[in-house]
Structure formats: structure tokens, C-alpha cells
N, C-alpha and C positions, 0 to 999 in steps of 0.2 A: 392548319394550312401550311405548305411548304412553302419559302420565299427563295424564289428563282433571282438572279440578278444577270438579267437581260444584257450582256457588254455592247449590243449592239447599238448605238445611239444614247448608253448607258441607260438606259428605261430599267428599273425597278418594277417588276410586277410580282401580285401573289395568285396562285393555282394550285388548286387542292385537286389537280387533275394524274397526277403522274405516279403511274403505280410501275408494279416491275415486272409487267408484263412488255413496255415498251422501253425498254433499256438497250441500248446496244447489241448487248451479247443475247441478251431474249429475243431480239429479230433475228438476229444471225441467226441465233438456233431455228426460231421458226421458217426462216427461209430456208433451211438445210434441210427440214423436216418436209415443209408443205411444197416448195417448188414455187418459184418466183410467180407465175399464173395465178396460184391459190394463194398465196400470201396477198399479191395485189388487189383480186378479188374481195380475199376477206377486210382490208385494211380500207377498203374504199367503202364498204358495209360499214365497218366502224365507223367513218368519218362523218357519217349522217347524224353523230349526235354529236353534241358540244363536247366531251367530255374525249370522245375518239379522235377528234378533229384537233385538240388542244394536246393533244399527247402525239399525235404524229408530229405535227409540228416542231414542238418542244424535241421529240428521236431525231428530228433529221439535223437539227443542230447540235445536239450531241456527235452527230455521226463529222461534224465538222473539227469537235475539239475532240474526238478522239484515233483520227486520223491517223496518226502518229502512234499510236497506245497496242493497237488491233493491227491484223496484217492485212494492208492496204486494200488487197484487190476483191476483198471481201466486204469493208468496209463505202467502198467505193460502189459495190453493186447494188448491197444496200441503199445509200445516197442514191441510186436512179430509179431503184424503186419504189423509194419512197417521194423520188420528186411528181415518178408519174403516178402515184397514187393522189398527192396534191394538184398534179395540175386540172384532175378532175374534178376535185371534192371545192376548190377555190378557184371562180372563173367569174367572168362579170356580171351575170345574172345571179351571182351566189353573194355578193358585195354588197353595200351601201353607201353614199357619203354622206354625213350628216356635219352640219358647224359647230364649232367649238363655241361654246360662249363661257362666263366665267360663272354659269351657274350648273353647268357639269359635276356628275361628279368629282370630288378631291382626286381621286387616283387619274381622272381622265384631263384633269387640268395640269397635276405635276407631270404627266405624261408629255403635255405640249410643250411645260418649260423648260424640260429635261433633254428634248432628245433632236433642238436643232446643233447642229455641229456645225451648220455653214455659220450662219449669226446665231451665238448661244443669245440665253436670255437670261439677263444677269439679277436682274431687279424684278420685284414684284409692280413696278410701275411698267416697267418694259413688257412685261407679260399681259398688262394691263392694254398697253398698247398694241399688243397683237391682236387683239381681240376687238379695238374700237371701231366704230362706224364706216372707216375709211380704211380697213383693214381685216380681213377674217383668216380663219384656219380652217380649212374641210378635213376632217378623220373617214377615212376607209378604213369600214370593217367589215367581218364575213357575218350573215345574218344569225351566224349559232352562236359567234361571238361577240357580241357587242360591245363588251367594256375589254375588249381586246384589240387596240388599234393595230391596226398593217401598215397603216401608208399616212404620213402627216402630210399636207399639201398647205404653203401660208401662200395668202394672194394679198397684193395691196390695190385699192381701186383708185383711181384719178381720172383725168380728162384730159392727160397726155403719158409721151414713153418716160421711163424716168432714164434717164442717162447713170446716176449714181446708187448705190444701194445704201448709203446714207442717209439718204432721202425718206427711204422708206421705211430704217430703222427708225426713224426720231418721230413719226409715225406726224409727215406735215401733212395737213389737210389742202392738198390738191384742188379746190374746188373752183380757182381763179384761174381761166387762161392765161389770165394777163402777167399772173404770176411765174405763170411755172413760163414763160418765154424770159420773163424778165431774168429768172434763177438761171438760164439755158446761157446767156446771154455775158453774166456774170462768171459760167463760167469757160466761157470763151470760146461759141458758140452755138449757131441757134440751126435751125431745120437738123438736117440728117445727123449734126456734132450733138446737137443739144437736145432738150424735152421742146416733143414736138406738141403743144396744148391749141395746136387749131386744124385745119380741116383741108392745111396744105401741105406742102413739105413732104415729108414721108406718109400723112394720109392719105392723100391725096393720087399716092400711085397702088393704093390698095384697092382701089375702086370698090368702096366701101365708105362711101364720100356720104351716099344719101342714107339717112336715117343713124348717123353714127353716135351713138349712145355712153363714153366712156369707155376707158382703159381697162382693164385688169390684168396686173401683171402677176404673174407667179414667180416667184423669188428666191425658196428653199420647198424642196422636197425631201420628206424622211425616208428611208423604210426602214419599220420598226423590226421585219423578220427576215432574221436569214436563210430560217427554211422555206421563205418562199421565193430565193432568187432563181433568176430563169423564167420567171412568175409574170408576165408584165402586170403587173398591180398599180404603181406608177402612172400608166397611160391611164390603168380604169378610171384609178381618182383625180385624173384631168379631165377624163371625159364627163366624167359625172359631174363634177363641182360646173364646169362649163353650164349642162344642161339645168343649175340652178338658177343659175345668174342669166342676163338681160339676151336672148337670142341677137340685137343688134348692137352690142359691143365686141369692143376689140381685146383678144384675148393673145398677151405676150409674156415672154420672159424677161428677165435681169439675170442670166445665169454666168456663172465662173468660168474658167477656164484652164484646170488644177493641172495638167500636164504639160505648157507649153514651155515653161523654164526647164523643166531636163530636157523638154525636145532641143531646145535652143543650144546648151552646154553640149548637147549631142552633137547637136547639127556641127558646132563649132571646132569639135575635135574630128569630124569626117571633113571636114572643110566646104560645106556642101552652100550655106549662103550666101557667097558670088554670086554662085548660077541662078541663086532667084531671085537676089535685090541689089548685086553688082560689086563691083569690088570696094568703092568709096567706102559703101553702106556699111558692107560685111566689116570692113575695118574698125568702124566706128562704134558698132554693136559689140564686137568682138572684145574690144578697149572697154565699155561700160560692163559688160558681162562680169567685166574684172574685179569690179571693184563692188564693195559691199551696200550701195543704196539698190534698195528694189525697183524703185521706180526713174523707167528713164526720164531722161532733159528731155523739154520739147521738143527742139531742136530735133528729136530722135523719132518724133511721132507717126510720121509716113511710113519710114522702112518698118520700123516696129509693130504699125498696124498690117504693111505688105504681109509680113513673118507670119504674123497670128494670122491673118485671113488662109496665107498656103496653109499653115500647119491645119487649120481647122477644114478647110476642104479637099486638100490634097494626099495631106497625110495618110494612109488607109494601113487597114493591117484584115488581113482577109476577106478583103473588101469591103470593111467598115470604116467608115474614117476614124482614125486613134483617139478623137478626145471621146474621153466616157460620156460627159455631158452632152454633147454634141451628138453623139448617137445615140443617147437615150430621147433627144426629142425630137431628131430624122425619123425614128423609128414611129413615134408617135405623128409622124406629119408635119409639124414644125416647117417653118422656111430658115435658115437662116438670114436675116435680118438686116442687122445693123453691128458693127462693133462700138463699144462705147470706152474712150481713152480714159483712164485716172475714174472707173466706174465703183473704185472701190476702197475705202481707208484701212479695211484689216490687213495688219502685219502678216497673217498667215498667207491670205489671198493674193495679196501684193507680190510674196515671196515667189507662188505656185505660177501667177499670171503675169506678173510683171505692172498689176494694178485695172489689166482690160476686165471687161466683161461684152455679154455677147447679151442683144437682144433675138430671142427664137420669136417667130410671127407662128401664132395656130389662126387660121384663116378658117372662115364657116363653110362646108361645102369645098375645100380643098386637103383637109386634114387626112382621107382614107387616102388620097391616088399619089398624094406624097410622098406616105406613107409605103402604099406601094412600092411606087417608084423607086425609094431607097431599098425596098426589101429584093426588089429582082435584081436579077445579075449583072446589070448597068449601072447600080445603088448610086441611084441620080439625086442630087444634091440640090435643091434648089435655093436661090440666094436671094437675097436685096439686091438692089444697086446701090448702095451703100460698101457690100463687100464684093459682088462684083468688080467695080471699079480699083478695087486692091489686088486681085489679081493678074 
């Protein structure tokens, strides 16, 4: 068997699928010969077995690293026809999620440990822990391939929002309301600031009060393939892991916010945050920007949070708003939420966000017209009143 080393999310896998028939220059020739129509016909025929399916894949990310090798616009054409050969052959009826547990096979277990980059997993106890009672992993795969993940999804479950992603690494068992107010509390405060573990404060305006059954937050999502970007694969394995778990619970994020320190550095040299948090602010922001801690003074926590709320709603770049994260779960339906200050201890993240994080609300029975809504040409944003009130 050939062993492939996946750079993407560093995944390790092996496939005794790839012959040289789908090489590069063997599409190109074949697209030369048979004419983009025939070629796509024939390649979608192939993709009905496991074997055709596994080798297109594997070609279209060749066609990423060899980009530069080959003369572009050839190489480029290729890449769109083999993405719409994929967007047929992999589609949501074509998928499944299934849970990870630690009785998976070996390859599908280093697969978990291996390929989160938000929070790696350092320890065979930490892996332990992604997997306990109060925490799972749903794997999206395509049904020809099954010990071929696409998409990692880790959830952690509680009985409120978690404010910190800390929290969830150290994998506490949430079970006590009384707790997680208390934790909210300590760290300086509680409703909309803090973890909300009762039935008012921020749940309270979800109207979603009766029968409310527990949290589930989604925390890290992988995707294992880069020949399937452009793919939504992502949404499927939310949607599906969703339809496993409890129809009347509340289903949220803890997610990052990886662009807003160069927006910031950005903003700063156009001189553009005056105009949105005044000039005291912009001064003050301006002055810590300078100097090398990641994480602002309190002292700093209002305009800082104003900043992140504009950048994350306002910001747009072809009418999407620019944080990646943030439009990958508009696009899915998502509300944004709540912002959570000091939501995060890694050095990396700290660096990227300044230490925020965002809670995304997926709401039952609001999720498509959201969804919508951002996709039409209004690409309507809907918020909390948590980040409302920051704007």
C-alpha cells in the first residue's frame, strides 16, 4: 500500500488506491483528449466506487501542490472540473456521522488525536477525555468510504454556555447548575458575561425556556480534505450530529476569532478606530497594540469588545463578513450570540484574537431562513443582544 501523508490537519493515512491513471498530467491529457463534458461524465461514473472516489480526491489535491509545477490555467481548469465532478459524487445524502469512541479502529482514533489544530491533543489522557461521557467527537464520512474521515466535529455537553474554552479542555463535568454559576461568577461575571446554567439570563430570551434539555457546544471543527473545499461538508456534520443528539436542547458554539489582530494593526495604520469607538478609546487601544502582552487590561474590555463586535459584523469583503469563522456558521444558520472576554488561555489564539471568543446560537427551526438570509444579497446577520448592544 502506498502511504500518503495528508499535510492537511497533519492526518497520516494509507490507500492502495492511486494508480497513474489519475495523476496530474494523466487528466490533463485526458481532458485534452476527451473534452471537459466527457471527462466529467466519465469521472463521476468512476466515483461510484470507493476506489474512483478515493483517487479523485486524492488528484484534486495534487492539483493544489502542483500549481506552480504545471502551466496554470490548465491546471486550474482541471481543479474546477474536478471539483464539479466532487460536488456530485459527495453531497449530504452521500455522508454519514457516526461517534468516535475509543473502541474505533487504531487508524480512526490517531486520526482524532492528530488532526485538531485549534486545541491539539497532547496526552493519551486528553484524548481520553475527548471522548468521555460529557464530551464526544462525530466523524463525517462518505458512505464508499468509511475509514476515511472528511470532517472532525468535537462537542462538549453541559447544562449551560461555557464562557471559556478551558473548560472544556480539562473535560469538567458540568452537571451542577449551581456550579457552573458559581465558576461564571469567579470569573467576574454571571448572566450574558458569564456561563449561563439556568433557565434565565441568556435563555431565557431564546424562547426555548419550555422543555430545555442541556447545552451542546461545538468547540473545534476539522476538515480532513482539501479536495473537498468549496464542499459545505462542515454544515452536513452539524447538521447531522445535531439530528443525534436531544431534539430539545440547545445547540452552540465557543468559536475563535483568528483575524481580528491584523484587522486591528490594520485598522490602526488607516486610522480608521476614532470613527467607531472615539478617540479616547482609539488612543488607548492604539498604545496597548504596542506593546507585546496579548491580552488586554480590563480596563480595555468595552471598546475591545465594541472592536470585535464591528469587525465581526460589519466587516464584509464581497458581502461576507471577513471573519472565516463567523461565515462559516452564518452560512450554516448560526446567530451570533454572545462575545466571551478572556474565553481563551492559548498563546496562539490569544495572539490571533486578543484572547475573545464568540458564542454562535444554532436555534431549531431557525437554522435554514438564517441561513438564507445571509446567503441573499442583504446577507443579514443576525445577532444576540449581548453583541447588539456593542454596536
Amino acid at each position: 500500500m502506498l502511504l500518503l501523508n495528508r499535510c492537511h490537519g497533519s492526518v497520516t493515512r494509507c490507500y492502495g488506491y492511486l494508480t497513474a491513471h489519475y495523476t496530474v498530467d494523466a487528466l490533463l491529457s485526458r481532458h485534452s483528449a476527451l473534452g471537459n463534458e466527457q471527462l466529467v461524465a466519465e469521472l463521476k461514473e468512476e466515483c461510484k466506487t470507493s476506489a474512483g472516489l478515493a483517487s479523485v480526491l486524492d488528484a484534486r489535491e495534487r492539483c493544489n501542490t502542483q500549481i506552480k509545477k504545471l502551466p496554470q490555467q490548465q491546471v486550474l481548469q482541471l481543479d474546477k472540473t474536478l471539483f464539479t465532478v466532487l460536488k456530485d459524487a459527495v453531497c449530504a445524502d452521500s455522508t454519514i456521522v457516526t461517534k468516535a469512541t475509543m473502541d474505533c479502529p487504531r487508524e480512526i482514533v490517531e486520526i482524532v488525536r492528530s488532526s485538531d489544530r485549534v486545541h491539539p491533543i497532547r496526552t493519551e489522557e486528553e484524548l481520553h477525555n475527548r471522548l468521555a461521557h460529557n464530551r464526544s467527537v462525530f466523524i463525517l464520512t462518505h458512505r464508499l468510504l468509511p475509514s476515511r474521515p472528511l470532517v472532525l466535529l468535537h462537542v462538549a455537553h453541559s447544562t449551560g454556555m461555557f464562557q471559556c474554552v478551558s473548560d472544556i479542555k480539562e473535560g469538567l463535568d458540568r452537571s451542577s447548575t449551581d456550579s457552573l454559576c458559581r465558576r461564571a461568577e469567579r470569573r467576574g461575571g454571571a448572566g450574558e458575561e458569564g456561563l449561563v446554567g439556568d433557565r434565565g439570563g441568556v435563555l431565557s430570551e431564546m424562547g426555548q425556556v419550555d422543555g430545555f434539555n442541556g447545552v451542546h457546544t461545538f468547540y473545534s471543527i476539522s476538515s480532513l480534505e482539501i479536495a473537498l473545499r468549496g464542499i459545505p461538508c462542515g454544515g452536513w456534520c452539524i447538521s447531522k450530529a445535531k439530528s443525534t443528539l436531544s431534539p430539545d436542547s440547545l445547540y452552540t458554539t465557543l468559536s475563535p476569532i483568528p483575524g481580528l489582530r491584523n484587522w486591528l494593526d490594520v485598522a490602526v495604520k488607516r486610522n480608521t478606530l476614532p470613527s467607531i469607538i472615539g478617540v479616547d478609546a482609539a488612543s488607548e487601544i492604539t498604545t496597548y497594540l504596542s506593546t507585546p502582552s496579548p491580552i488586554p487590561p480590563p480596563h480595555l474590555k468595552d471598546p475591545v469588545s465594541q472592536l470585535a463586535a464591528y469587525y465581526l459584523v460589519r466587516e464584509k469583503q464581497r458581502g461576507n463578513v471577513l471573519d472565516p469563522v463567523g461565515h462559516f456558521h452564518l452560512t450554516n444558520g448560526a446567530a451570533m450570540w454572545a462575545l466571551r472576554w478572556a474565553g481563551t488561555r492559548s498563546n496562539e489564539m490569544q495572539k490571533q484574537s486578543l484572547g475573545l471568543m464568540v458564542n454562535y446560537l444554532y436555534e431549531s427551526g431557525e437554522t435554514e431562513s438564517r441561513g438564507a438570509d445571509y446567503a441573499s444579497d442583504e446577507r443579514g446577520v443576525t445577532v444576540g443582544a449581548a453583541v447588539r448592544d456593542l454596536l
